[in-house]
C-alpha positions as CSV (number, residue, x, y, z in Angstrom):
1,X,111.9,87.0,102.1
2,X,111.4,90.4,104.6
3,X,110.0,93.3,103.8
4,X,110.0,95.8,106.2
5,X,107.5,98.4,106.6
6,X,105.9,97.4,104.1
7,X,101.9,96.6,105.2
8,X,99.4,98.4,103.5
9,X,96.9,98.4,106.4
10,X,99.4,99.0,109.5
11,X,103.0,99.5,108.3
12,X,103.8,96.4,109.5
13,X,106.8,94.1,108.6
14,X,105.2,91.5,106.1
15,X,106.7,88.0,105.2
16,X,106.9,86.5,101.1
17,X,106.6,83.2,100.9
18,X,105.6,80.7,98.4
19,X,102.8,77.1,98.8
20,X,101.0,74.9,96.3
21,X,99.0,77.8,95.6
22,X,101.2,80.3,94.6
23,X,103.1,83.1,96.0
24,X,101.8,85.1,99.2
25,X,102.5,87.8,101.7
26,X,101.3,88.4,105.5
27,X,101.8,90.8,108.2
28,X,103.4,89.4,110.8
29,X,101.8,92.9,113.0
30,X,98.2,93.1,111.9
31,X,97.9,89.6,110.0
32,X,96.8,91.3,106.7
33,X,97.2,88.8,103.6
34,X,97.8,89.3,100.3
35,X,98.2,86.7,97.2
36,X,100.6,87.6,94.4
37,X,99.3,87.1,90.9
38,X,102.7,86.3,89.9
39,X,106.5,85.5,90.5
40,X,107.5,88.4,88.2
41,X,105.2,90.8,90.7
42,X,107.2,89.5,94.3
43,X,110.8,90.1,92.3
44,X,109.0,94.0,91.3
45,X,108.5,94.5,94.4
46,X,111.5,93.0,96.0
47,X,113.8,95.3,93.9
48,X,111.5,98.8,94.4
49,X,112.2,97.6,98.4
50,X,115.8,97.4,97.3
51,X,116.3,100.5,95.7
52,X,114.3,102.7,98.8
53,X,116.6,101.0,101.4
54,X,120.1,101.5,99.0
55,X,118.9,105.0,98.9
56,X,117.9,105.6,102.4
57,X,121.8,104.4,103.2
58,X,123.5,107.0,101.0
């Protein structure tokens, strides 16, 4: 999964994928990680990206 412009250090597109260890993101610009506590917080997230790009459209 893509979200775009969505790095919290450069703005940078970041990546959501999933390993043995759980769910994670990285920045495919700056290479900034993060590790999600949760599935329930990648979906959050996933639908807030949603509703920002629906609305940018209208």
């Amino acid at each position: 999964m893509w979200r775009l412009k969505s790095c919290p250090r450069c703005k940078g597109d970041m990546m959501i994928d999933k390993d043995t260890h759980g769910w994670f993101g990285w920045c495919l610009q700056c290479g900034y990680q993060h590790e999600f506590s949760n599935v329930v917080e990648v979906w959050q997230q996933a639908e807030k990206g949603k509703r920002i790009i629906q609305s940018a459209w209208k």
